[in-house]
N, C-alpha and C positions, 0 to 999 in steps of 0.2 A: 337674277338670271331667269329665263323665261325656257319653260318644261316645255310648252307645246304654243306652236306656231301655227292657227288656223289661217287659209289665206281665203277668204270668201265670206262674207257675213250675209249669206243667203240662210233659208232652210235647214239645212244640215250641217251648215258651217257653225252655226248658231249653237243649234244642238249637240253638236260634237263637242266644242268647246263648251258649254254649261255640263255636260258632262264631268269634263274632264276636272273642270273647277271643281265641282260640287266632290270629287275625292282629292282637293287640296295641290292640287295643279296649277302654276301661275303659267296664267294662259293670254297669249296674243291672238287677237285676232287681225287680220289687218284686209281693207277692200280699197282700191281708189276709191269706188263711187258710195263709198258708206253704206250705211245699213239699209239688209231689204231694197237695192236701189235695183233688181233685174226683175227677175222671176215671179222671186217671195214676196217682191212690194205687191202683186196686186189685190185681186180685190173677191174674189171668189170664196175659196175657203174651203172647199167641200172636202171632210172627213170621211169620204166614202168608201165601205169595205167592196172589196169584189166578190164575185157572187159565191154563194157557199153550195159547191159544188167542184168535180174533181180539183180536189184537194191536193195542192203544190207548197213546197216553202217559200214561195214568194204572199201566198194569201196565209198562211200559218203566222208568217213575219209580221205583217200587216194588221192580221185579227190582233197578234201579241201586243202591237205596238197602239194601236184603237181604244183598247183596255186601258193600255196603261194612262193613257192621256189626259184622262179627268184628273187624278192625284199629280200627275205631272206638269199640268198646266196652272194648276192651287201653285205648287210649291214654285215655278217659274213667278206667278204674280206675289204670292207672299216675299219673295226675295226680294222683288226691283222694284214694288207698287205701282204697276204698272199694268194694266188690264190686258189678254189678247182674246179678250168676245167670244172665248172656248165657250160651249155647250152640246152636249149634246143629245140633239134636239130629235134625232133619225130621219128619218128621209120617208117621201112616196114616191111610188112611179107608177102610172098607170098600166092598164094589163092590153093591148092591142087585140087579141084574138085567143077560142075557142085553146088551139096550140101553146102560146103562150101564158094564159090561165093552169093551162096543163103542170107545163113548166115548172111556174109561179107555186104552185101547191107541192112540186116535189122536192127544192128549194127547201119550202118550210120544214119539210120532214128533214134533209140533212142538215140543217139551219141549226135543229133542237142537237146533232151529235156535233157537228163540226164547231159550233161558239160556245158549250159547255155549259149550258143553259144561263152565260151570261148576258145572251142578248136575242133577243127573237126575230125573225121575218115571219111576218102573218100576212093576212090575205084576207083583204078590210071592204065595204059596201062604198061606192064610189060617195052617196048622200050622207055620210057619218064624220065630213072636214067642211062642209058646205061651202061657199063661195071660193077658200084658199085649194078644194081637191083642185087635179086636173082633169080638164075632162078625158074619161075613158070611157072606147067602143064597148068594153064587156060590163061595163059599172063597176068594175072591180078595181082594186088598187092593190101595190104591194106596199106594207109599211113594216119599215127593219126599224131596230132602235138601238144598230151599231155605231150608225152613223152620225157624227159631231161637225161643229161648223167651229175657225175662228176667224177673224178678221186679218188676212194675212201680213200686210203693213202694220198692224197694231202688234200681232203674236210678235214681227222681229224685233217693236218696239220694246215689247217687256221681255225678252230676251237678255236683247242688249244691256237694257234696264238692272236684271239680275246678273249678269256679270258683272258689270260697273260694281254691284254693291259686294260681289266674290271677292272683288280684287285685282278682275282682269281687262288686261287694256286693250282699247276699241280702237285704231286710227288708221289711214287714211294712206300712208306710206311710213313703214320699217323695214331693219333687216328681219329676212326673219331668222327665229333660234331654235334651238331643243329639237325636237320632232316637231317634222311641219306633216301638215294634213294641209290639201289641195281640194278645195271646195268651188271653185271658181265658174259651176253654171255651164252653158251649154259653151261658152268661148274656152273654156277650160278644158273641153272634150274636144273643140277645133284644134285648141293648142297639143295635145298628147295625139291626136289623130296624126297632125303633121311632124310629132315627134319618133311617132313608131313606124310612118311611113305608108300607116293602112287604115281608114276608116272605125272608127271605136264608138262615133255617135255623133249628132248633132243636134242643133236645133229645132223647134217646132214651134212656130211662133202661135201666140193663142191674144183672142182680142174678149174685150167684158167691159161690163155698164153696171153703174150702180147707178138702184132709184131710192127717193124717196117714198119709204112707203116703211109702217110701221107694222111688221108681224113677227116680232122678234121672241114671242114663245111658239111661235109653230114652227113645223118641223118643215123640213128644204124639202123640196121637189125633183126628181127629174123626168122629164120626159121631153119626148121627141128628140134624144141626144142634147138638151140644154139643161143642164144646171140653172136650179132658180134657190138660192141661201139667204133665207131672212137671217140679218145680223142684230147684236145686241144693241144696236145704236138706233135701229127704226131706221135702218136702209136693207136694201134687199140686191144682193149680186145675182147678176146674172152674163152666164159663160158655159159655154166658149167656143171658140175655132182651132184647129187646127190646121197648120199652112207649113209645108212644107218650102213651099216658094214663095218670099217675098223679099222685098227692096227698102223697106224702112223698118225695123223691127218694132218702132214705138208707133205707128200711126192707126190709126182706125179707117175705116172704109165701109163700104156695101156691104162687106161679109158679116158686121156687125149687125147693121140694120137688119138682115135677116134673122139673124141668131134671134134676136128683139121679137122679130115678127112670130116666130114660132115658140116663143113662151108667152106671149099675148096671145095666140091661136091657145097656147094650153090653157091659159090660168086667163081669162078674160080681165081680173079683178084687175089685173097689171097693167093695164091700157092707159087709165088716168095719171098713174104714178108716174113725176116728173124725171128724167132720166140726169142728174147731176154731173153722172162721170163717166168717162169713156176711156178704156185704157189697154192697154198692148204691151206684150211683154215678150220675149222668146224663151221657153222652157228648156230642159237640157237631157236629150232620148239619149240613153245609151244603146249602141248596138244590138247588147241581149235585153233589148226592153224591161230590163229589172236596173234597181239601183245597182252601183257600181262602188262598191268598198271594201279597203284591202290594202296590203301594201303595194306600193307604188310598182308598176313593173319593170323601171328601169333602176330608179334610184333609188338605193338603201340605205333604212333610216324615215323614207317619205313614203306617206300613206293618201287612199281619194278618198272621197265623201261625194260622188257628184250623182247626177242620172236620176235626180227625184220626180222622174218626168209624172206631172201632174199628183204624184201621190208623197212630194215631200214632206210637208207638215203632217200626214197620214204618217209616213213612216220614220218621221223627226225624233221620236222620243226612242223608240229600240232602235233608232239606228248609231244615234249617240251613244248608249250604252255599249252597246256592240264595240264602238269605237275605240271609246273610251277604256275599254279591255285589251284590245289589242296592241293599242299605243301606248299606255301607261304601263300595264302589264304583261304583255307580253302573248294573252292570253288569247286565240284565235278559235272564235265562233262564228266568224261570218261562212252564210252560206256560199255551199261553192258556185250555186249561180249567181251571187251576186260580185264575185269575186274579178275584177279588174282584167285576170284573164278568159274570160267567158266572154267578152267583146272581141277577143284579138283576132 
């Protein structure tokens, strides 16, 4: 007999279910398109916290779930042998102006109360990362060392990989059993949009490149609104777009070529580096712009897991837990914004 029924094997479908296994839950997952085949197959990665300032339980959740993720991501690859290129490694972003410097330095001071001196934002000489800084107008840089990177089509690999070796079955079409959780990405929030009659979220389709280029102990970049995540393999992502309107959800276009243009305007060194892959995906917004977990609000017994828009694998590891309480146990800690009803 099978306890819990994930139907998504994205991001948080993943995590929900290794959750639920790992306290002795025989657990289904089940996706047509297999593993990591939307969202969570790309190619990006970026573990990034939001800024540490007014202070909300959607950045509380987030910081919790950041933390926990180095010991979380060990015991996911110790289980399946199977690597997902977790580190982490923190982030720079350059400082733009006098204002912003400002900013940058008040940051640091609630940085040292708000992450409990488990991780810093400082505020670093732009000549102290030489050829990998970005360039910045004030010389200055920010560098946190909350933020982690993994390889996102690899992380569902070794996922999956530790399930498999739980005990719990991966396939392609079941019924499903026991308590289902509905993970299904942004077509899953199309599908309960048209169930409830009113808008709950959509898609956001986001486009990235991966290069050739080895910097895989230095720490990710952003600036000019582009993600740039040197990975464990000696490739390097870089993302992304966001499109609310588009016609093909898997294709690449101009709006890529630009994204390109403006992390070679930041980071020069990227210019040479050969560009191997190009890839497109649609992410999944829920209406209250927070994840969206909870039980189901029509049918009882069914729970979501959806709405990781761009911060899934950030918020993969407490979100499964959280889950994982609710649907095994009974036990409801999800916050109220991120709660099913907060979209309707």
């Amino acid at each position: 007999m099978v306890d819990v029924t994930v139907m998504g094997a994205g991001a948080f479908g993943l995590s929900v279910a290794w959750a639920c296994a790992k306290r002795g839950a025989k657990v289904r997952v089940i996706d047509p398109n297999g593993v990591g085949a939307g969202a969570s197959g790309g190619l990006v990665g970026a573990l990034a916290p939001h800024t540490p300032e007014n202070w909300n339980v959607k950045k509380a959740f987030q910081f919790e779930s950041l933390i926990m993720a180095e010991s979380w991501w060990a015991e996911v690859e110790a289980a399946g042998g199977v690597t997902a290129g977790y580190g982490r490694t923190g982030r720079i972003q350059p400082i733009r102006d006098a204002h912003a410097l400002t900013l940058a330095k008040a940051r640091a001071e609630s940085a040292k109360e708000l992450w409990q001196g488990k991780a810093i934002w400082a505020i670093v000489p732009q000549d102290s990362l030489g050829d990998w800084a970005p360039i910045s107008p004030t010389g200055w840089l920010i560098h946190d060392t909350l933020t982690g990177r993994m390889f996102p089509r690899r992380a569902c690999a070794a996922l999956a990989a530790a399930l498999i070796a739980k005990g719990a079955e991966i396939t392609k079409e079941a019924t499903p059993e026991g308590k289902v959780v509905w993970a299904t990405g942004y077509e899953g929030l199309l599908a309960l949009s048209d169930e409830m009659g009113k808008a709950v979220g959509n898609g956001v389709k986001g486009q990235a490149a991966l290069l050739r280029l080895d910097q895989s102990k230095a720490p990710q970049l952003f600036a000019d609104a582009v993600h740039i995540v040197p990975h464990a393999d000696g490739t390097v992502a870089i993302g992304s777009t966001s499109e609310r309107d588009f016609d093909n959800p898997t294709s690449t276009d101009a709006q890529l070529d630009a994204v390109l243009a403006r992390a070679y305007a930041a980071v020069p060194a990227l210019k040479e580096a050969e560009v191997i892959e190009r890839w497109a995906g649609v992410r999944p917004r829920a209406k209250s712009r927070a994840p969206m977990l909870g039980e189901h609000p029509i049918r009882s017994g069914e729970f979501i897991a959806n709405g990781g828009f761009k911060i899934g694998f950030g918020m993969g590891p407490k979100a499964g837990e959280v889950m994982a309480d609710l649907v095994l146990e009974g036990k409801d800690a999800v916050p109220d914004a991120f709660r099913p009803e907060a979209s309707l």
